[in-house]
C-alpha positions as CSV (number, residue, x, y, z in Angstrom):
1,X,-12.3,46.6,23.9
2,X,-8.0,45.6,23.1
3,X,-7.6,41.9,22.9
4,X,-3.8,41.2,24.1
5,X,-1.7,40.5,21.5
6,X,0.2,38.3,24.2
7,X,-3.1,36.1,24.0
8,X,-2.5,35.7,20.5
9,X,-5.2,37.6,19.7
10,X,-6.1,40.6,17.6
11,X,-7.9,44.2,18.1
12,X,-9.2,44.1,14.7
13,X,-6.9,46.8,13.4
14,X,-4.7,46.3,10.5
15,X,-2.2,48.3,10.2
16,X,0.4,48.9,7.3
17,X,4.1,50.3,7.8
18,X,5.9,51.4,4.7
19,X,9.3,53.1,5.3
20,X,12.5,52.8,3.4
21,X,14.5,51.5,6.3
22,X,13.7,48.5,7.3
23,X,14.6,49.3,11.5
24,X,11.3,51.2,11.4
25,X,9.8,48.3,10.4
26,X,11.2,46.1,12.8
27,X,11.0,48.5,15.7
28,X,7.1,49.3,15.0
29,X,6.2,45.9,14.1
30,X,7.5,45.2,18.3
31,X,5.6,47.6,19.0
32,X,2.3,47.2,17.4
33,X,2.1,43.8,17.7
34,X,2.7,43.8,21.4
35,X,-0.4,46.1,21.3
36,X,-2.6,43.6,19.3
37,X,-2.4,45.3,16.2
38,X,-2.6,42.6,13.0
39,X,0.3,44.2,11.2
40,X,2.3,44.8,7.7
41,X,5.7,46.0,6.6
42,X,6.7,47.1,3.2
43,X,9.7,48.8,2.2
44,X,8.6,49.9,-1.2
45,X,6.2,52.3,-1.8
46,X,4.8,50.8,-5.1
47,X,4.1,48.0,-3.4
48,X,2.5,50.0,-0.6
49,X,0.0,50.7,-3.0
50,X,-0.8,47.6,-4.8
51,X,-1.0,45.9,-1.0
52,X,-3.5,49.0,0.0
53,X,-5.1,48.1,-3.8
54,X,-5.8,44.4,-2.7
55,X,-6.1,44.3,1.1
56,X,-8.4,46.0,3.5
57,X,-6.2,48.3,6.2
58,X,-7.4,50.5,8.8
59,X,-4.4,52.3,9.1
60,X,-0.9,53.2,7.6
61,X,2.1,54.3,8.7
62,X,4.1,56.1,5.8
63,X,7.3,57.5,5.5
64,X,7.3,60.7,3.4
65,X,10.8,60.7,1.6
66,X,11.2,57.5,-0.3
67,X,12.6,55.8,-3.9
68,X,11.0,55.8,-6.2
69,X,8.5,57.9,-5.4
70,X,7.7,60.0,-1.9
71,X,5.2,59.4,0.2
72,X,2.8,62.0,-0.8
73,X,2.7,60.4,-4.6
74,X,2.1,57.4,-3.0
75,X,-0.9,58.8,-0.5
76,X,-2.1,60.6,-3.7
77,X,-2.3,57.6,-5.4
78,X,-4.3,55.7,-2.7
79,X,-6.6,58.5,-2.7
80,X,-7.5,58.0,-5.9
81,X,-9.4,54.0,-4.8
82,X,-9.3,54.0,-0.9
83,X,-10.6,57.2,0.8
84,X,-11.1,55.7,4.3
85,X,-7.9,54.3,5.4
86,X,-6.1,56.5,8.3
87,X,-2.9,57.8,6.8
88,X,0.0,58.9,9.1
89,X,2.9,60.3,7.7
90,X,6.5,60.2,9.4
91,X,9.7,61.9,8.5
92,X,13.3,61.8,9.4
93,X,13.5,64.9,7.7
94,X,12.0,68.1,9.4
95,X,13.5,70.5,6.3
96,X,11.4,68.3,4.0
97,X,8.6,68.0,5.7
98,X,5.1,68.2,3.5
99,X,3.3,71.4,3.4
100,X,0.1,72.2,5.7
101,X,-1.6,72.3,2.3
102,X,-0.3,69.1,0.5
103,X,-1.3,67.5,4.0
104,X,-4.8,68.8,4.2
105,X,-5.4,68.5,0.2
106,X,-4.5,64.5,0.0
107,X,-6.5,63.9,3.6
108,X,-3.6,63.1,5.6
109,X,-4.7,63.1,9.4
110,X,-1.6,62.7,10.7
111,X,2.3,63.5,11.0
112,X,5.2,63.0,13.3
113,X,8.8,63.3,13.5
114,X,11.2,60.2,13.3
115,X,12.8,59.5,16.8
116,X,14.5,56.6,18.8
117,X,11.4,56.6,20.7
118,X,8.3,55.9,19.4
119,X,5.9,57.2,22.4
120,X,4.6,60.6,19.6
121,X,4.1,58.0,17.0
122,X,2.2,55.7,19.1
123,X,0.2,58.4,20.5
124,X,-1.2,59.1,17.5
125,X,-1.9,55.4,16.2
126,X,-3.8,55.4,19.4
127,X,-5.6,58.4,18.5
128,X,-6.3,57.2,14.8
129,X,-7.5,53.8,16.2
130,X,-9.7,55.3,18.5
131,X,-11.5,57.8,15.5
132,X,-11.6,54.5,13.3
133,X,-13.2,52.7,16.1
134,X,-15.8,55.6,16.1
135,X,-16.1,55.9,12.5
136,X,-17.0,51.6,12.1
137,X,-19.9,52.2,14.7
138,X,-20.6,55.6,12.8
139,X,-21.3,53.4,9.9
140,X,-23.2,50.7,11.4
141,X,-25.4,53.1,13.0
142,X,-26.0,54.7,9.7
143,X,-27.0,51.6,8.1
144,X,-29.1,50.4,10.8
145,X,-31.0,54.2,10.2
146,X,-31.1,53.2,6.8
147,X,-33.3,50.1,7.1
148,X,-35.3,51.4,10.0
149,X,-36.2,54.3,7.0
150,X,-36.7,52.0,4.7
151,X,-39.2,50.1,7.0
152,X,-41.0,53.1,8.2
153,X,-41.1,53.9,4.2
154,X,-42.5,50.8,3.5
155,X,-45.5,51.0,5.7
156,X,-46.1,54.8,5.1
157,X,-46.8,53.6,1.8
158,X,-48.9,50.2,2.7
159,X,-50.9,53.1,4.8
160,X,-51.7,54.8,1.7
161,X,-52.0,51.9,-0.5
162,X,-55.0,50.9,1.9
163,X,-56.5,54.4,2.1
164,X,-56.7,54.4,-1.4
165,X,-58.4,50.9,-1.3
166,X,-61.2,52.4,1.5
167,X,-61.8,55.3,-0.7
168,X,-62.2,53.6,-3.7
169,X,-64.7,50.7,-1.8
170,X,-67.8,50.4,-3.8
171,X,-70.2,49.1,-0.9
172,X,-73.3,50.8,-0.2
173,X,-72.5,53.6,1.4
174,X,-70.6,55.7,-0.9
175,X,-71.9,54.8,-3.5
176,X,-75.2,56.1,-2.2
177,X,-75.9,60.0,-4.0
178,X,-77.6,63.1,-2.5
């Protein structure tokens, strides 16, 4: 369920944009807010990282070829603390484009041209909001199976715990001997 941004309200999505060029930034910020999406800018990759170190994101929108360092360095270094946030990388630069396997070894789930128009890379925020939408009730179904198993635990051993108690009854009966 999208709460309109134009209501001053928000989806619940953070999203971080860091790209070297600050028109990206302006552009997508439009964009995403218009969409609802609570949303962050950075033009320096080292910062990118401390930001991603010390605030929760669902997403992030990262440029691959950057100073001082590129954007894989920068996804490899968020890897290292933050599995779970949805990286998607962008380029202005198909000849330097990120190999297949520096994309599936750093668990980058996304990548997409630069362009004037932004209707690819908005395609695929859509796509990555929608699988983190799926993941957060993924997660809250998990942990609603972990405390119904650790109730049904619980009483399996109560069950056994009073078992143990009828066996071990000294009343007339068993303790009667053939």
């Amino acid at each position: 369920m999208r709460k309109n941004a134009q209501n001053g309200l928000s989806n619940g999505i953070k999203v971080l944009v860091v790209d070297d060029e600050i028109g990206i930034i302006d552009s997508l910020s439009i964009f995403l807010k218009k969409f609802g999406y609570d949303f962050c800018g950075v033009t320096d990759p080292i910062e990118a990282i401390e930001k991603v170190k010390n605030e929760h994101f669902d997403l992030m929108v990262l440029d691959f070829i950057m100073t001082p360092i590129h954007g894989d360095k920068v996804v490899e270094e968020i890897r290292k603390f933050n599995k779970e946030i949805y990286i998607l990388l962008l380029t202005g630069h198909k000849d330097l484009a990120p190999p297949l396997d520096t994309i599936k070894r750093l668990d980058i789930q996304g990548y997409c041209e630069k362009s004037d128009k932004f209707d690819q890379l908005l395609l695929l925020i859509e796509s990555g909001v929608k699988a983190i939408n799926q993941m957060k009730v993924i997660k809250e179904i998990n942990e609603e199976l972990k405390e119904a198993n650790s109730k049904m635990e619980q009483a399996y051993l109560e069950s056994v715990q009073t078992l143990r108690y009828t066996v071990e009854a000294k009343d007339s009966y068993t303790r009667r001997t053939f």
